[in-house]
N, C-alpha and C positions, 0 to 999 in steps of 0.2 A: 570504464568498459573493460571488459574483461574477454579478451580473445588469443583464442591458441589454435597453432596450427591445426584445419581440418574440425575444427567448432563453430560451432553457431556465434557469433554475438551477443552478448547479454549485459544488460544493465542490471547491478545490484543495490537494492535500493533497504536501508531501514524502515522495518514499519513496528512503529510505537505505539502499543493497545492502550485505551487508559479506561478508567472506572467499567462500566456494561460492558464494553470494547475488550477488556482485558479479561473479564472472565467467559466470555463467549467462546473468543481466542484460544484460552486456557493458556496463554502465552504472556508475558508482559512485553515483549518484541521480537524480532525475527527478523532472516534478512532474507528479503525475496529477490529470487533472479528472475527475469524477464528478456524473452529474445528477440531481439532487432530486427524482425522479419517485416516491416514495413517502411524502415531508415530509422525511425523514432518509438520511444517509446513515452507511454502518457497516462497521469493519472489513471485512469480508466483503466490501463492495461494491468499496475499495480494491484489493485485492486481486484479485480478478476485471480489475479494471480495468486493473491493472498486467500480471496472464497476457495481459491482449490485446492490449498491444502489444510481447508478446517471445515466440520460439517455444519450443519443447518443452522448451528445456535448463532454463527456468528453470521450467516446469512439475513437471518431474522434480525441482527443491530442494526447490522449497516445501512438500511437505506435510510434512519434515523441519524446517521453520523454526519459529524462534518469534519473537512479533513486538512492539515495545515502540512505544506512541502515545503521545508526547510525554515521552518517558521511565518510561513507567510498565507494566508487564507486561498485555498481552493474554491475557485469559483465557477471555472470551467473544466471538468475532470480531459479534458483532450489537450489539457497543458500539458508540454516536454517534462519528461524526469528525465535527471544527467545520473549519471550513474555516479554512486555514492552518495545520492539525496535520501534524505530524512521523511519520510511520511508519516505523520499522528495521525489517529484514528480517532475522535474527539464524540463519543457520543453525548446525547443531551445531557445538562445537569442541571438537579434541583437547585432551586436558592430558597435562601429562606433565613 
């Protein structure tokens, strides 16, 4: 967590676009800050945070994505991010 005198709070979190994810993005990753204005911060707020600084295309992925924090499956997007956690952005992929 990153705090200095007279700032806000924030959690700084990687987020990792990958295949659809990464060209919506137009980013392959990025690191999003988010403010601690309610004790915690949580998937969900990442996420928000990432639609606002990219327009509609990557709007239109995500609610197809699923999303791994620190390697491990999101399953409740209201789960804690610690600050300097890792977020994938995983959208669907063909097999074949």
């Amino acid at each position: 967590m990153t705090t200095l005198p007279g700032q806000v709070r924030t959690v700084a979190v990687q987020v990792r676009y990958f295949a659809g994810a990464r060209a919506a993005a137009g980013v392959p990753e990025e690191t999003v800050r988010v403010s601690r204005t309610g004790g915690t911060v949580t998937a969900a707020d990442v996420i928000a945070a990432a639609l606002d600084r990219h327009d509609e295309n990557l709007a239109k992925v995500l609610p197809a994505c699923s999303f791994l924090l620190d390697g491990v499956a999101v399953r409740d997007r209201g789960i804690q991010v610690a600050d300097d956690a890792t977020l994938d952005v995983l959208p669907p992929f063909a097999g074949g």
